[in-house]
C-alpha positions in Angstrom: -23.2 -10.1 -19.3 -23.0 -6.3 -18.2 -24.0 -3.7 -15.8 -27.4 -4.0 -17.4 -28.0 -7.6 -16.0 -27.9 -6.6 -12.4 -31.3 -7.4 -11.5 -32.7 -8.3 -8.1 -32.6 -11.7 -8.7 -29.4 -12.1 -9.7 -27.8 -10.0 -6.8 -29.6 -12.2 -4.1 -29.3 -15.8 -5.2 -25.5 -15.5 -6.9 -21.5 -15.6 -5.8 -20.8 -12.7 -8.2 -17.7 -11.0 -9.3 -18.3 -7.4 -10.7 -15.5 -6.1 -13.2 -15.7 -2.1 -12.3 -15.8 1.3 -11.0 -17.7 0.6 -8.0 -19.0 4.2 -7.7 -21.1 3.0 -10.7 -22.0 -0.6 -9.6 -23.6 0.3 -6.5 -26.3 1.8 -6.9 -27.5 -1.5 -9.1 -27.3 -2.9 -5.4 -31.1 -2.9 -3.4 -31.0 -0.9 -0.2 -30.8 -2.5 3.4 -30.4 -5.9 1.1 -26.5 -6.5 2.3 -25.3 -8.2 5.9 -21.9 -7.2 6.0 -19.7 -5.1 4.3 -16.0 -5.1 4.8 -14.1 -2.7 2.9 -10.0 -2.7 2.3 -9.5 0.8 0.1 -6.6 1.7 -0.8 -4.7 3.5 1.7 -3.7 6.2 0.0 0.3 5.5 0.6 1.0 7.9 -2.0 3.6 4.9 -4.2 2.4 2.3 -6.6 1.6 -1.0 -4.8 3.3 -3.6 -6.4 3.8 -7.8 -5.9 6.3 -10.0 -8.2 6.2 -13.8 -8.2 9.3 -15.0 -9.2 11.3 -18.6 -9.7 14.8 -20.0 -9.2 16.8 -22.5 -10.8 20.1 -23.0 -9.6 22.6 -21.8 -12.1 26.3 -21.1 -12.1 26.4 -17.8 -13.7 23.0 -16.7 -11.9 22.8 -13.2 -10.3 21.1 -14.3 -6.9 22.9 -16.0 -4.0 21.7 -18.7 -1.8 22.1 -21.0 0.9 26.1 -21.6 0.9 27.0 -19.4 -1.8 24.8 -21.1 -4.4 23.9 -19.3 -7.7 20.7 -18.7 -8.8 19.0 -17.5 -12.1 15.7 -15.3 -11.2 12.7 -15.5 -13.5 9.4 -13.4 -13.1 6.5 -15.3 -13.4 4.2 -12.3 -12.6 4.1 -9.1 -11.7 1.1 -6.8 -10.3 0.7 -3.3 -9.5 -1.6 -0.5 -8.5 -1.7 3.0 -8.2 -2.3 4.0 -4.6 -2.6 8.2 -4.5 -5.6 10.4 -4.8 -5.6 14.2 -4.6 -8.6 14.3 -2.3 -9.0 11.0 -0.8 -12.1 11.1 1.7 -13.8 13.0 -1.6 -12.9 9.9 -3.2 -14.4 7.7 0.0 -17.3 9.4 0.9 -20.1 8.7 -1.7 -18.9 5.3 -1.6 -19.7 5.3 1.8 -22.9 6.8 1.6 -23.6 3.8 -0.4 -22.6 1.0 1.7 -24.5 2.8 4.5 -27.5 2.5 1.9 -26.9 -1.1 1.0 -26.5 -2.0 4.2 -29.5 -4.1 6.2 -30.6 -2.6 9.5 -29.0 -5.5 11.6 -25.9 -5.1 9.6 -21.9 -4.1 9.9 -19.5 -2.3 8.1 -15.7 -3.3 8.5 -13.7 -0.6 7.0 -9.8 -1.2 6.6 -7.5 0.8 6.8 -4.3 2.0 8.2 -2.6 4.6 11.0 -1.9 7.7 8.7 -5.7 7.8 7.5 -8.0 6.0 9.9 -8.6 9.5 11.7 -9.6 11.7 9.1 -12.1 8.1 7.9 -13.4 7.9 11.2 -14.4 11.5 11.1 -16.1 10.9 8.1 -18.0 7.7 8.6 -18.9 9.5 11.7 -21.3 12.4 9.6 -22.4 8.8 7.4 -23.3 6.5 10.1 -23.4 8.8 13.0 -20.9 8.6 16.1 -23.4 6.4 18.2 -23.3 4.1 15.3 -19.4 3.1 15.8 -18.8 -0.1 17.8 -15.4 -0.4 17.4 -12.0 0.7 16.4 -10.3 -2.9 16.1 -6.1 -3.3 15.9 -4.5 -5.8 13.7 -1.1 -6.1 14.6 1.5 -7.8 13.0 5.3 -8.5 12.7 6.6 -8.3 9.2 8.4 -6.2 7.4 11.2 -3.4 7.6 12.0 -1.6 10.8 13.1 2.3 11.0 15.4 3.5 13.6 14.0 6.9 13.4 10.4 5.9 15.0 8.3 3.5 16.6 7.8 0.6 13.6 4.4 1.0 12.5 2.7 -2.7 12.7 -1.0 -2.4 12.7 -3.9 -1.7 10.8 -7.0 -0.5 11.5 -10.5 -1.6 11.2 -13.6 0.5 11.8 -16.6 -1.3 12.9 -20.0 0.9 12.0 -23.6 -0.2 12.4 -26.5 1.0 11.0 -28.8 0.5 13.8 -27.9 0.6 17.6 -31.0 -1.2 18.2 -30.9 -4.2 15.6 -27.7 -5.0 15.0 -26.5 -8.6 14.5 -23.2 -9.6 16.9 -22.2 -13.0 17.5 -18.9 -13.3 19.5 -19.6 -16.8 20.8 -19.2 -18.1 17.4 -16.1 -16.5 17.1 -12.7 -18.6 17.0 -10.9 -19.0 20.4 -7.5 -18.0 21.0 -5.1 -19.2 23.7 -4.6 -17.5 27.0 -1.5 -15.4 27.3 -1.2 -16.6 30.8 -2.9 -20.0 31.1 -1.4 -21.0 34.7 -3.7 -18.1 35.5 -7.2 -19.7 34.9 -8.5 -22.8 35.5 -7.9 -25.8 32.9 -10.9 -25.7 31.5 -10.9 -22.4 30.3 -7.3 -22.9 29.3 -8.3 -25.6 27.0 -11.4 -23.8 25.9 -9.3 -20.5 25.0 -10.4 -17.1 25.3 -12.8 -14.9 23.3 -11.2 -12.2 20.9 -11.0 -8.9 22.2 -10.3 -5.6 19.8 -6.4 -6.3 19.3 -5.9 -9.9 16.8 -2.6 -10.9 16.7 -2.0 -12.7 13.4 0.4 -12.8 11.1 0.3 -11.0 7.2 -0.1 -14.0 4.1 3.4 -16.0 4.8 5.0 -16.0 1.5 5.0 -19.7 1.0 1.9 -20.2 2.1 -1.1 -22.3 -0.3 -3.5 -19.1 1.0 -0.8 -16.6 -1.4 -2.2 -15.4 -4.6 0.7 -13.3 -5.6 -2.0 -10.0 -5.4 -0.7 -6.8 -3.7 -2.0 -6.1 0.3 -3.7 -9.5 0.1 -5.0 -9.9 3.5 -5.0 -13.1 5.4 -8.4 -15.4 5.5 -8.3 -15.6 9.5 -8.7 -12.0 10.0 -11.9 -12.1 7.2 -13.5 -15.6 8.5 -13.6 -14.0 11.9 -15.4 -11.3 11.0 -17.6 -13.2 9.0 -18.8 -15.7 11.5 -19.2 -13.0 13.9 -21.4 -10.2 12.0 -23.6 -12.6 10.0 -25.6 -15.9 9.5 -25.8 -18.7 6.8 -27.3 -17.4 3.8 -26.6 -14.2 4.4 -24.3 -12.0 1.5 -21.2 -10.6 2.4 -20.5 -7.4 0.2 -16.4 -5.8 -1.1 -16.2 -3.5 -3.3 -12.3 -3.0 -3.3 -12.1 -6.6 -3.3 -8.4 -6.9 -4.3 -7.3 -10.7 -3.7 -11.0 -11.6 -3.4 -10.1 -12.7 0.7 -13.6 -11.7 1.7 -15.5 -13.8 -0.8 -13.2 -17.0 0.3 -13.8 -16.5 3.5 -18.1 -15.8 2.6 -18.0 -19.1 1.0 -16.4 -21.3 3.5 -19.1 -20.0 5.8 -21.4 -20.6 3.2 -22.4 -16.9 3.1 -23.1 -15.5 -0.6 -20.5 -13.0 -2.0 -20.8 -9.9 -4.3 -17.1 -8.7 -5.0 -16.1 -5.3 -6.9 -13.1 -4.4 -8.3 -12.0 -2.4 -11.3 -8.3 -3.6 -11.7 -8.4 -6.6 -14.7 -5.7 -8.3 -12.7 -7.9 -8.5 -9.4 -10.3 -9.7 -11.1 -8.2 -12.3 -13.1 -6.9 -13.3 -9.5 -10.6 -13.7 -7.8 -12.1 -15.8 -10.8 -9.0 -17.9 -10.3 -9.4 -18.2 -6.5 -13.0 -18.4 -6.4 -13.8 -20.8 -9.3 -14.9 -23.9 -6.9 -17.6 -21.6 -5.7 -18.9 -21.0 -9.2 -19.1 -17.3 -8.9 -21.1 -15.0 -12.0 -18.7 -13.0 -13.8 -20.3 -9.8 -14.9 -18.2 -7.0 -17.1 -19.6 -3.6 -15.9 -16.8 -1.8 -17.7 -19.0 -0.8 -20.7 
């Protein structure tokens, strides 16, 4: 199946996986006909992203050293990478952008990824997209991972842009959102300790542990909380949840648990080997728009 087969039907009643450029796929993709769109580009870090799996066996003569001064022999099982630089990166963005504002429905939201060296110059530009008024929020994922430099503050957040298209229609749900515990819970009542508190625009949460069953062994895969959050909040059963840098395929697992429909782009053959893996109990449609 190819880009050809993109009809109407198929894009609303299918869990579909899109193998391409997604400057080319979009426009396939029926205006106001998407709920949500959360987006997690590349952030333009300038390096190749990469991400090794690797095994050990314990082994006398091996070159890695454990627990007690045990030997270990270090095998690769896999190995992924990325290029992550682009000589004008919001003239990369923006047309992309002015498709998602396109595809998106009236009551819809777009969550746009992305981190603290870029998120200004991205804001400025969804800005002249969506319009100012049409930004709801600028929301902080912080974490605690990772290597520390002594000659600044650590940098341990992302950013996520929250645009709508309409300040009048929009569809926000916070209630349904998951509940988190209060900092200080001698300071309100036991009932609302128990209950837990609403999310505000800071989540605490930590990146994919590395031993954990959620790890796919993909590059900046981002952790299912942070996407089944915004998922329950910002749509409704039924509804389709659109990424077009899908990477790990995170939003399309957390779609399906919330038994929203999913329409995931991506134009690197080992995100896409990753997401059919991933995704297979949710029997997605695999469609090669590389042709």
């Amino acid at each position: 199946m190819d880009i050809a087969h993109l009809t109407s039907e198929l894009l609303s009643s299918h869990n579909l996986i899109l193998h391409g450029d997604n400057l080319r796929i979009l426009p396939h993709l029926g205006e106001n006909s998407v709920q949500l769109i959360y987006i997690d580009p590349p952030f333009n870090t300038g390096s190749v992203q990469r991400k090794r799996q690797i095994s050990t066996t314990r082994s006398a003569s091996g070159t890695r050293t454990g627990f007690s001064g045990m030997r270990y022999e270090e095998e690769v099982i896999s190995s992924m990478a990325y290029p992550d630089r682009f000589d004008d990166y919001l003239a990369f963005l923006a047309p992309r952008l002015q498709e998602a504002w396109r595809i998106l429905s009236m009551t819809g939201l777009l969550y746009f990824h992305i981190d603290q060296r870029e998120v200004h110059y991205c804001k400025i530009l969804l800005d002249s997209i969506f319009g100012r008024d049409c930004f709801l929020n600028e929301i902080i994922w912080a974490y605690d991972y990772g290597g520390r430099s002594l000659r600044r503050w650590p940098a341990k957040h992302d950013s996520i842009l929250v645009y709508v298209k309409s300040q009048e229609q929009y569809s926000f749900d916070l209630a349904s959102s998951d509940r988190l515990p209060y900092m200080a819970p001698s300071l309100v009542s036991r009932e609302k300790a128990e209950r837990g508190k609403l999310p505000t625009d800071v989540w605490w949460n930590t990146i994919v542990p590395t031993n954990s069953r959620e790890k796919t062994g993909y590059p900046t895969q981002k952790p299912l909380a942070i996407l089944e959050r915004i998922v329950h909040t910002s749509s409704h059963e039924g509804d389709t949840v659109l990424d077009f840098f899908a990477g790990s395929g995170t939003a399309g697992e957390a779609a399906a648990r919330c038994r929203r429909r999913f329409i995931l782009v991506d134009s690197h053959p080992e995100a896409i080997a990753v997401m059919e893996k991933r995704l297979s109990p949710h029997s997605p449609v695999f469609v090669d728009c590389t042709g």
